[in-house]
C-alpha positions as CSV (number, residue, x, y, z in Angstrom):
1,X,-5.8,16.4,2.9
2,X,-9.3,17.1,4.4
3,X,-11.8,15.3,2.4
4,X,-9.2,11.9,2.8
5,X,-11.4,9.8,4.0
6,X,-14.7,8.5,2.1
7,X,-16.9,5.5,3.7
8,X,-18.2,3.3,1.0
9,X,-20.3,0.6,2.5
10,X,-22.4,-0.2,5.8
11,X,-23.3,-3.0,7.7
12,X,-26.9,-3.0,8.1
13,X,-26.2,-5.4,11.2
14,X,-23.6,-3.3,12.5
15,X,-22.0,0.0,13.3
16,X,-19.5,-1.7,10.5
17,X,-18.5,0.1,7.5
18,X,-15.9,0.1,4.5
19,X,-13.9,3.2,3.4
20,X,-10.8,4.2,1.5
21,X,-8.2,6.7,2.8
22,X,-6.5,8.2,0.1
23,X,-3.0,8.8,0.9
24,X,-0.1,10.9,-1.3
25,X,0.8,6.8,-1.4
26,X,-2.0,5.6,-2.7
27,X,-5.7,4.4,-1.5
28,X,-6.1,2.4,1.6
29,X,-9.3,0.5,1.8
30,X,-10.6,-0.4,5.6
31,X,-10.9,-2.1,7.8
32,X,-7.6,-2.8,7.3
33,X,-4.6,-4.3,9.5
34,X,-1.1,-2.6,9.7
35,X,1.7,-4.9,9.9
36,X,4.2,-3.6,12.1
37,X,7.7,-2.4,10.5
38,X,8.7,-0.7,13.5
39,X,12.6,-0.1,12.3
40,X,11.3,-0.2,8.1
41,X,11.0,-3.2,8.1
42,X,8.4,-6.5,9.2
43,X,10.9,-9.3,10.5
44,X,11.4,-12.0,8.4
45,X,10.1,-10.8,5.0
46,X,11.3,-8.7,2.5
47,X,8.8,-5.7,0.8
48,X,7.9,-7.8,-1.9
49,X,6.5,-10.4,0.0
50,X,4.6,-8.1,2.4
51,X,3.2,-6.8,-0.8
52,X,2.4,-9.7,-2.7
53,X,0.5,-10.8,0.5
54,X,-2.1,-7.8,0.8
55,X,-0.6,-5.5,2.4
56,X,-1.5,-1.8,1.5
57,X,-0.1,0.3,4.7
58,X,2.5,-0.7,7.3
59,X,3.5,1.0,10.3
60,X,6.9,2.4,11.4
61,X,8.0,3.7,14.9
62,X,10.1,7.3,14.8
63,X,11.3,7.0,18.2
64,X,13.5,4.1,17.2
65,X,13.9,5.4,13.7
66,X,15.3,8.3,15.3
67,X,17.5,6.7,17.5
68,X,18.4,4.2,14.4
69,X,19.7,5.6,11.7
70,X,18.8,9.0,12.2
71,X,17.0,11.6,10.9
72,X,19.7,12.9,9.1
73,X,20.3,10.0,7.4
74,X,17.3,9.0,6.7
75,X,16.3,12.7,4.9
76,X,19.8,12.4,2.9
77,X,18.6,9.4,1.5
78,X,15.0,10.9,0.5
79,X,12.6,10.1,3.4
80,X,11.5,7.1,4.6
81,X,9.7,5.6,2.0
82,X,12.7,5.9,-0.5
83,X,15.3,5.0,2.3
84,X,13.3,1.6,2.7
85,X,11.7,1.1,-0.7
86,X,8.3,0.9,0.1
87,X,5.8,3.1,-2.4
88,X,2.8,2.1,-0.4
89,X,1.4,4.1,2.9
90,X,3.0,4.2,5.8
91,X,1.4,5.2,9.4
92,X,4.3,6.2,11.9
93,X,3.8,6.2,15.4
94,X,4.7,9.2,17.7
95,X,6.8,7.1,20.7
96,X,4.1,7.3,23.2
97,X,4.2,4.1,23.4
98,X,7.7,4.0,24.5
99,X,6.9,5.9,27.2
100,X,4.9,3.0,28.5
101,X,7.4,0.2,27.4
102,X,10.5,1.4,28.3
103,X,8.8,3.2,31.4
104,X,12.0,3.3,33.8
105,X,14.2,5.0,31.4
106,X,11.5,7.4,30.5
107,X,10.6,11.0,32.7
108,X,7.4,12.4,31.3
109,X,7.0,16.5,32.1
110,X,4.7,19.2,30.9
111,X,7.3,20.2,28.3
112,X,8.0,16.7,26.7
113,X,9.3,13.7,27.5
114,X,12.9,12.8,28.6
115,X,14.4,9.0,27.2
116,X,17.5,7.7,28.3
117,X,18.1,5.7,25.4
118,X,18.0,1.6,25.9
119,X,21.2,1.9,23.2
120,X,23.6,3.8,25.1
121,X,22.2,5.4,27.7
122,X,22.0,9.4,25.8
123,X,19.9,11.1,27.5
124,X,16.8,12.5,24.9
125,X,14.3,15.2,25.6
126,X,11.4,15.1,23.2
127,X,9.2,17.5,22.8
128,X,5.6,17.2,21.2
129,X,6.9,19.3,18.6
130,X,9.9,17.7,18.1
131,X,7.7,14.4,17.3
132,X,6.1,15.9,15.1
133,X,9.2,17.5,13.3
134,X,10.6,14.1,13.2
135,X,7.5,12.4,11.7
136,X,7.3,15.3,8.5
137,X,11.1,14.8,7.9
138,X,10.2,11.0,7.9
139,X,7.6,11.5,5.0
140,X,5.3,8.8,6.7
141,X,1.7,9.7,5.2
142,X,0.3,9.6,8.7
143,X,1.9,10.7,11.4
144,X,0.4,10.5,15.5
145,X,1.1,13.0,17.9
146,X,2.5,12.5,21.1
147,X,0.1,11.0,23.8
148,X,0.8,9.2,27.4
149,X,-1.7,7.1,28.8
150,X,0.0,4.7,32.3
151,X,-0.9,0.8,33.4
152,X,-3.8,-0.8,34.2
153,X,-4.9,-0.4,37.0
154,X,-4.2,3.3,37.6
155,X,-6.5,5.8,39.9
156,X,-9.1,7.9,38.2
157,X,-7.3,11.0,39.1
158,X,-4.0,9.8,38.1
159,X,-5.3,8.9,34.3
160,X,-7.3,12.0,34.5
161,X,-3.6,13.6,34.5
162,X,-2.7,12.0,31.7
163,X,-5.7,13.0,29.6
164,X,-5.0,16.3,30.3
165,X,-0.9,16.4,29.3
166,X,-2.3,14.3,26.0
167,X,-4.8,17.2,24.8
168,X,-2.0,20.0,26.2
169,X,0.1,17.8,23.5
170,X,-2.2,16.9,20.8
171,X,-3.0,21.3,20.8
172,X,0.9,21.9,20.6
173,X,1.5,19.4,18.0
174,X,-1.7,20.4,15.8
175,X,-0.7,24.0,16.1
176,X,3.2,22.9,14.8
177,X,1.5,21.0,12.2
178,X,-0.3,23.5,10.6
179,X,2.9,25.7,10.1
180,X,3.8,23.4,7.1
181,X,2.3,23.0,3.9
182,X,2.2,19.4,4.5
183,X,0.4,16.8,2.1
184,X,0.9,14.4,5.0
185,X,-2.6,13.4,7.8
186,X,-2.3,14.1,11.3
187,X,-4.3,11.7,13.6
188,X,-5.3,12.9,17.3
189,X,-4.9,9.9,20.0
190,X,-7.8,9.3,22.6
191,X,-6.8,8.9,26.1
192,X,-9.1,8.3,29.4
193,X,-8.0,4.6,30.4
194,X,-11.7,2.5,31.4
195,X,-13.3,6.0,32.8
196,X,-15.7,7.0,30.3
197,X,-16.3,10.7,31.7
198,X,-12.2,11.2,31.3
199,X,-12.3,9.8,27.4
200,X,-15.1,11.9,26.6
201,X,-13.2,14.8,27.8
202,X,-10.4,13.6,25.6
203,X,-12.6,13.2,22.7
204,X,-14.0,16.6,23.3
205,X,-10.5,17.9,23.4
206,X,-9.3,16.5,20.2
207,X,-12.4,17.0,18.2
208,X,-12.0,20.9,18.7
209,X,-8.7,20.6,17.0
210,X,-10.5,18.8,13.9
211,X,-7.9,16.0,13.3
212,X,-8.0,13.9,10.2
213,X,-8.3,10.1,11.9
214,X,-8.9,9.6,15.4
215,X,-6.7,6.8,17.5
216,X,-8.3,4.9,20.4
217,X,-4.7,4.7,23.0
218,X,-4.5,2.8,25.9
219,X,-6.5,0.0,25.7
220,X,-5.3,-4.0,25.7
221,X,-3.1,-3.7,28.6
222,X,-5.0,-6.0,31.0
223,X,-8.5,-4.2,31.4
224,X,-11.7,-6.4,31.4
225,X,-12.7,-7.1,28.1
226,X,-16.4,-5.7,28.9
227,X,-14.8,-2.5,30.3
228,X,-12.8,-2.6,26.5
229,X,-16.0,-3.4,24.7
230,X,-18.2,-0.1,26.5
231,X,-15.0,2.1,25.7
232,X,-14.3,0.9,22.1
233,X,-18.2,1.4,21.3
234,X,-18.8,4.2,22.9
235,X,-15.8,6.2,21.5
236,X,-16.6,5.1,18.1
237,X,-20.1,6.2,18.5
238,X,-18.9,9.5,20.0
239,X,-16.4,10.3,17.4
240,X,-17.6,12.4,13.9
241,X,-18.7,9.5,11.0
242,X,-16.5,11.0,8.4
243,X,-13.4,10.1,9.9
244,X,-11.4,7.0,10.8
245,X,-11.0,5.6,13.5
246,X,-7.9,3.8,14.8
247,X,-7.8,1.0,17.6
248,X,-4.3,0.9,18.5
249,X,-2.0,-2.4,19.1
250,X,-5.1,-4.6,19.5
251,X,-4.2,-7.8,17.7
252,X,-6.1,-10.9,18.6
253,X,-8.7,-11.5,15.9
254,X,-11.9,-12.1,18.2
255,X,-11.4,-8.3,19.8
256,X,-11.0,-6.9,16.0
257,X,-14.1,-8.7,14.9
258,X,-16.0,-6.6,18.0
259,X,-14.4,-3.3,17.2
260,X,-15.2,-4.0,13.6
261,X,-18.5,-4.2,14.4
262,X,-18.6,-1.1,16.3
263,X,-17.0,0.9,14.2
264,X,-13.7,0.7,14.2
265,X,-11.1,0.9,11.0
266,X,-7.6,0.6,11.3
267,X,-6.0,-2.3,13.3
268,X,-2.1,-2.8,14.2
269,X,-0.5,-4.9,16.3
270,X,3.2,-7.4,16.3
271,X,1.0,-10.6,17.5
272,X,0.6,-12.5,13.8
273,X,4.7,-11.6,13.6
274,X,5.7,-12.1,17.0
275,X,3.6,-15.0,16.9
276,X,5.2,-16.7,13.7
277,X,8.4,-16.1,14.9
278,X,8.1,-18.0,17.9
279,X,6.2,-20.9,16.4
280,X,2.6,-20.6,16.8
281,X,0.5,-20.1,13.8
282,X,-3.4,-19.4,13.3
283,X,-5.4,-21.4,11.2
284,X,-9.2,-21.5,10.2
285,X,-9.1,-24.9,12.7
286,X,-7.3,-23.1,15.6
287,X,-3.8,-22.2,16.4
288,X,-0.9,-24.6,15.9
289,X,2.2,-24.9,18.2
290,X,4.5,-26.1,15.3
291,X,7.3,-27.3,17.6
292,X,5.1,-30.1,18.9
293,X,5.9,-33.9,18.3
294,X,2.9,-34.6,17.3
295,X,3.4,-32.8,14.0
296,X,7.0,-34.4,13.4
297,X,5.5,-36.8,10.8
298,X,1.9,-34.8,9.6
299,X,2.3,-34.6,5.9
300,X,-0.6,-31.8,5.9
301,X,0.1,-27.6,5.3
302,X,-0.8,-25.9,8.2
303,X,-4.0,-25.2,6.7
304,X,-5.9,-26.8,4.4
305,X,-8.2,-23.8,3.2
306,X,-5.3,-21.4,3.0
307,X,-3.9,-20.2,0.1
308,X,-0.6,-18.9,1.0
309,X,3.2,-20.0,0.0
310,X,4.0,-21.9,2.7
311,X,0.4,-23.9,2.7
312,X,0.4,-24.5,-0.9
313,X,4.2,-26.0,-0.7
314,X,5.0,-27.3,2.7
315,X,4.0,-29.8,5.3
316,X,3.9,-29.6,8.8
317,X,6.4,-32.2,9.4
318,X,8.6,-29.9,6.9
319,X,7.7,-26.7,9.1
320,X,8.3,-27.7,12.7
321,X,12.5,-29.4,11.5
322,X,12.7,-26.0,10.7
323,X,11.6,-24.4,14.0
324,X,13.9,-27.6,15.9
325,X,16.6,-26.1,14.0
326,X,16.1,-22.7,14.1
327,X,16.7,-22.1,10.6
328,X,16.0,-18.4,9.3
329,X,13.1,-20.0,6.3
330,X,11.3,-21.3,9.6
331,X,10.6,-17.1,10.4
332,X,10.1,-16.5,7.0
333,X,7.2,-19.1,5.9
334,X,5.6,-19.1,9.4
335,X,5.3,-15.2,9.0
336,X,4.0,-15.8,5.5
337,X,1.7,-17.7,6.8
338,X,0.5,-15.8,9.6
339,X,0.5,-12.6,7.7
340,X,-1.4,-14.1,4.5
341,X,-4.1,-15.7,7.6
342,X,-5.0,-12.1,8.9
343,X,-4.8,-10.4,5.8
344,X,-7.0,-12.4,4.4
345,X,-9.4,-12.3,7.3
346,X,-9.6,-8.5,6.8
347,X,-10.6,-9.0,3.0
348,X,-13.3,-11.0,4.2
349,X,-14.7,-8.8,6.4
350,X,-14.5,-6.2,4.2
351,X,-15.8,-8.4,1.7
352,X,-19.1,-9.5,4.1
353,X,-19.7,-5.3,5.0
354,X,-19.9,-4.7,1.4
355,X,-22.5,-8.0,0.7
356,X,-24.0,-6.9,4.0
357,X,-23.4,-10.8,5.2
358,X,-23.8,-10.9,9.0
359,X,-19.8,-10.9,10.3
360,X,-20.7,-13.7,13.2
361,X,-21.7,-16.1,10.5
362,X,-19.3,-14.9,7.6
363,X,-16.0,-15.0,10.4
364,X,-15.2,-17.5,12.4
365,X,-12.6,-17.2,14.9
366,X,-10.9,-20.1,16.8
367,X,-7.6,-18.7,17.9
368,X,-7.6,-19.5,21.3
369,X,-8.3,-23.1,20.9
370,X,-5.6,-25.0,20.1
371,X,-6.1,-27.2,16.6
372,X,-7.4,-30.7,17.1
């Protein structure tokens, strides 16, 4: 699917634009935000409320796919949007990752990448064509190839190593790709830590090998936020306009607003999830720490302008007994909640790029602050 991405608005103010992906799952219209499904699943809510709240793609993770069920599984059953009844798009991601977050049981060589699985301690060698294999068995309509980026800090010559194994990758796993008649979009992932001379080299890379998206990896892991800022701009003004572009795992709102503005389309990240799950939930006011005393007796929703489930039928008091007693509805409408809050944030932005509204004025983001 060459021609799957079409840009259908611009921010006059902005390097901000609207587009739709079109998917063999149906249309995606950005900027959007993934919620994360990394085993087929978000926690705490079943597909129909995910849908019913917005969202059009959701993102699943093939390295613990793989490890749980199993491919085989998994193909018997139809793919992966059968196996978890989901007819919407689905991004999968390639387990690079991984390779950062489970670091000590992971050995990373020229060849692939060796996991000792955090289950039961198999030893698993994954090559980049291997990730790929797994992804087209999946079915997911995009699929990333494998990438390895280290912690900030990390020397220049060090990260320059890692640009270098991601491009030797993202050639393998482009070439593998293109052996199979595949209705399915493969994304390249951008590399190069806060050094702008080793991302441009990564960009150069990838662009040769004429990916449909492009991924912006390695970012959000403690650099300073005016070092994130030059990178995210200057990839995104680097990178062809007829293609998307993917900020990966950056989830507080203020950062998406920026990247928004500079170009950037397609947002994931487990913070609204995470977030719900352990009690703290954003609203147009700031963010609430439900388990608090102070809102043992507050008649209010969480938010008055929000038009979610939980809002429109429960009260703060109601929400935090939950938390205290760690029922399982406590996940469920906090998730709801936090879910509907960003979901909706992106329709507004969208909604402001397409009335060419100024996004400073049109979104206003207090999530830091806690609500007064």
């Amino acid at each position: 699917m060459n021609n799957s991405f079409e840009i259908t608005a611009r921010d006059s103010h902005s390097a901000a634009r609207t587009g739709i992906i079109h998917t063999a799952h149906g249309q995606v219209e950005t900027p959007v935000f993934l919620p994360v499904a990394s085993q087929g699943t978000v926690k705490a809510l079943s597909h129909n409320l995910l849908s019913n709240l917005g969202a059009q793609i959701i993102l699943v993770n093939s390295y613990h796919l793989y490890l749980r069920p199993g491919l085989e599984t998994i193909n018997k059953l139809g793919g992966i949007h059968t196996f978890i009844s989901w007819k919407k798009a689905i991004l999968s991601d390639s387990g690079g990752f991984q390779i950062y977050s489970l670091s000590p049981l992971v050995k990373v060589k020229k060849e692939g990448v060796e996991f000792t699985s955090h289950l039961d301690g198999t030893k698993i060698f994954l090559t980049p064509e291997d990730v790929i294999e797994i992804q087209r068995i999946l079915g997911s309509d995009i699929i990333m190839p494998l990438d390895y980026f280290l912690p900030f800090p990390a020397p220049e010559e060090k990260i320059k190593e890692a640009v270098d194994l991601t491009s030797f990758w993202a050639q393998r796993s482009k070439q593998y790709f293109l052996r199979h008649n595949s209705s399915q979009q493969l994304w390249g992932i951008c590399q190069g830590g806060i050094f702008w001379n080793q991302r441009e080299k990564s960009l150069e890379d990838l662009m040769k090998l004429d990916f449909n998206g492009y991924a912006l990896g390695g970012l959000g892991i403690g650099e300073p936020k005016s070092k994130f800022l030059e990178i995210v701009e200057k990839t995104s003004s680097y990178l062809p306009q007829d293609k998307p572009r993917y900020l990966m795992g950056i989830g507080y709102l203020s950062d998406i607003i920026e990247a928004v503005k500079r170009g950037i389309d397609f947002f994931d990240c487990v913070l609204p999830t995470r977030n719900a799950r352990n009690g703290t939930l954003f609203t147009s006011h700031g963010k609430i720490v439900i388990k608090n005393k102070k809102y043992k007796e507050d008649s209010r929703p969480l938010d008055e302008a929000c038009s979610c489930y939980t809002c429109r039928n429960f009260s703060r008091a109601y929400l935090r007994h939950l938390f205290e007693r760690q029922e399982i509805s406590s996940a469920i409408l906090n998730t709801i909640h936090n879910l509907h809050f960003y979901l909706d944030i992106f329709r507004k932005i969208r909604q402001a790029i397409q009335s060419n509204s100024d996004l400073d004025l049109v979104i206003k983001i207090s999530e830091n602050k806690e609500e007064e």
